[in-house]
Residue, then its C-alpha position, 0 to 999 in steps of 0.5 A: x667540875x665540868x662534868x667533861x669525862x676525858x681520858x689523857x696522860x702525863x709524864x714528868x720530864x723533869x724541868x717540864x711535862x708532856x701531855x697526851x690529851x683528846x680532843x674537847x668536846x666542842x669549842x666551848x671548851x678548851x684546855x688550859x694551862x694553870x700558870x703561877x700567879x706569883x710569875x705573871x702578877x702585873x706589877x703595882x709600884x706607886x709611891x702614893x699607896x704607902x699607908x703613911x702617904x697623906x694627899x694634900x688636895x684632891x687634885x692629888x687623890x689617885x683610883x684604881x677604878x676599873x682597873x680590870x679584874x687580873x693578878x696583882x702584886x705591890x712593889x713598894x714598901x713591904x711589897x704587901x697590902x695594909x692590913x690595917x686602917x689608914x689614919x686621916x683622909x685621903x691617906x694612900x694617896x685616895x678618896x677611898x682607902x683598900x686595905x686586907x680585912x684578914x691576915x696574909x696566907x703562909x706560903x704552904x696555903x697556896x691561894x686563899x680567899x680574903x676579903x679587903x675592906x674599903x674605907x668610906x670617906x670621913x674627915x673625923x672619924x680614923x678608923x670607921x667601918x667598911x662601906x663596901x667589902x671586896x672578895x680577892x684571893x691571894x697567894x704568898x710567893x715568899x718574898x712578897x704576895x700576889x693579889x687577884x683584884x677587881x677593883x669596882x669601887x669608884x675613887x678607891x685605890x688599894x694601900x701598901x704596908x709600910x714602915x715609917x721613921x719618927x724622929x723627935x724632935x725634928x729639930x735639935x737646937x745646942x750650944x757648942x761643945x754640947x751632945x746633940x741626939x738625932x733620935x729616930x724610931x720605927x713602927x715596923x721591925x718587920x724585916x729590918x735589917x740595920x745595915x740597910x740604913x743610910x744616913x747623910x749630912x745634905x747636900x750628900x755626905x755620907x756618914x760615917x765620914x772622917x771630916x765629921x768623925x765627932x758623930x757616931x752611929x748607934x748598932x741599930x742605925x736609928x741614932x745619932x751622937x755629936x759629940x762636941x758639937x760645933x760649926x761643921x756639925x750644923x745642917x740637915x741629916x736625912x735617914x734613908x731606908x732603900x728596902x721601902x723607900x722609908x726616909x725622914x729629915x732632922x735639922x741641928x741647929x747651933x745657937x750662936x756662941x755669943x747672943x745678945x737679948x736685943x740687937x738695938x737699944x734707944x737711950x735718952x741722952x745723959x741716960x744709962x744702958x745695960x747690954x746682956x748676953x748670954x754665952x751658949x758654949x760647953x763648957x763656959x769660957x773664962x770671963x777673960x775670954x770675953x772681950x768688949x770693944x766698941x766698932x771698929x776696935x775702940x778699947x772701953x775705958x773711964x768711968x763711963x763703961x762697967x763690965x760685969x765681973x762674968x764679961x756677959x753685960x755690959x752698962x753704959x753711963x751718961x750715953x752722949x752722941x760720942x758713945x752712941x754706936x756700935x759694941x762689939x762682944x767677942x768670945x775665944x773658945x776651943x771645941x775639941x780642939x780647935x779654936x774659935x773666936x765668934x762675935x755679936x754686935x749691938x747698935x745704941x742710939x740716942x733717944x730723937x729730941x721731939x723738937x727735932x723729930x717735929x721739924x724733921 
């Protein structure tokens, strides 16, 4: 394309080639080697650039800028540019989101011009339009892309596709002996593989684990069943997916096996209290079960206390300073076997005479 008119030779000599060439004209030319991009292409490996990566300041905010013109490729996620809008501002971790305006080349296509669209900063609107357009080329070198940028564009920076986890909730609540669901998705399958997940109950045990062997794992990674949920079960699982750096939290949380509506109950002297409670155990525990007792270990007797026939309330007549004090509701129970006996306390006290309360 020159227009240099030069005779030489090649020969393959299998794992290289050797060259008979002339000398070049003058020094402003020389010959040059057309080495692979997909070999020498710099490596690009920050985290901020996944597309789902949000900033939270403008402290966090992250450029590009000047970064030089040269051969690029992404080492994070799927080791490829978005090729679509990122969602809020300040999304991959920039002012200025950079993301392929056109489809990735085959391998078969060799180097091929793209253009990336560079996203203008707006608070409202998700997806504008470009405000600058950048003309690359790129390259697939099969198991990832090499890109020829020039990044010129002020507080811009480029974004890495990316597969992200949803997990609702993102807090499961139940009652002993319940099922409980860690329920994830995936907005890519792109190169999923379900071996490749990870799950561990914090602080680092991984599952499958015997002591947890009431939990099992669904053929595609992203489930979790507790059967028979009970105390060992309660904690926070994380999902990782090492391949793209891919995780997501759910905490389960149990309710307590005995709850009482209110912790604390003021009653006038000579009134009437009712104590409610609720049993959050799968499946119900017999009434006989469900003991009242009033602290430290008083056994409830006269015509003073009614229990009610299920044992979740409990009525007080005629409170005086001697029944004012602390009760104690326990349940027994067994969860797959094992037994448990879990309790809720309740304070009553007596309503202060306003006399007093003024001398006081």
């Amino acid at each position: 394309s020159s227009g240099i008119n030069a005779e030489y030779g090649v020969k393959n000599c299998g794992e290289h080639y050797t060259y008979w060439l002339q000398p070049t004209p003058n020094a402003n030319y020389v010959w040059s080697i057309d080495t692979d991009v997909c070999l020498h292409a710099n490596p690009l490996a920050e985290e901020w650039r996944n597309m789902f990566y949000v900033s939270e300041t403008q402290d966090d905010l992250h450029t590009d800028y000047k970064k030089g013109k040269d051969w690029y490729r992404f080492t994070t996620g799927f080791q490829m540019m978005s090729e679509s809008p990122p969602g809020p501002q300040y999304s991959c971790g920039t002012k200025h989101p950079a993301y392929l305006n056109q489809a990735h080349p085959a391998v078969e296509d060799g180097v091929v011009p793209r253009e990336v669209c560079i996203k203008e900063d707006e608070e409202q609107d998700i997806y504008q339009a470009c405000f600058e357009v950048e003309n690359i080329r790129v390259k697939n070198c099969g198991d990832y892309y090499a890109y020829q940028l020039n990044p010129s564009v002020a507080d811009m920076a480029y974004c890495v596709y990316n597969r992200k986890t949803s997990c609702e909730p993102k807090v499961v609540h139940a009652k002993y002996g319940e099922l409980a669901v860690v329920n994830c998705t995936l907005n890519s399958e792109k190169d999923f593989d379900s071996s490749e997940v990870e799950w561990t109950k914090l602080n680092s045990q991984k599952l499958p684990d015997d002591s947890l062997s009431n939990i099992e794992i669904s053929d595609d990674s992203l489930l979790l069943n507790i059967k028979n949920i009970a105390d060992q079960n309660a904690g926070v699982y994380a999902l990782y997916i090492p391949s793209t750096a891919t995780s997501e939290l759910v905490e389960v949380i149990l309710y307590s096996a005995v709850e009482a509506s209110q912790k604390y109950y003021t009653v006038k002297e000579g009134g009437e209290v009712t104590i409610e409670t609720e049993i959050n155990v799968v499946p119900a525990p017999a009434p006989d079960k469900i003991t009242w007792v009033k602290v430290p270990n008083k056994k409830l007797s006269g015509d003073k206390y009614a229990v009610s026939d299920d044992k979740k309330s409990l009525t007080i007549k005629g409170v005086t300073a001697k029944e004012a004090g602390t009760y104690r509701v326990s349940v027994e129970f067994e969860v797959d076997g094992k037994k448990f006996n879990k309790h809720t306390d309740v304070i009553v006290q007596l309503e202060e005479d306003e006399e007093a309360a003024l001398l006081m």
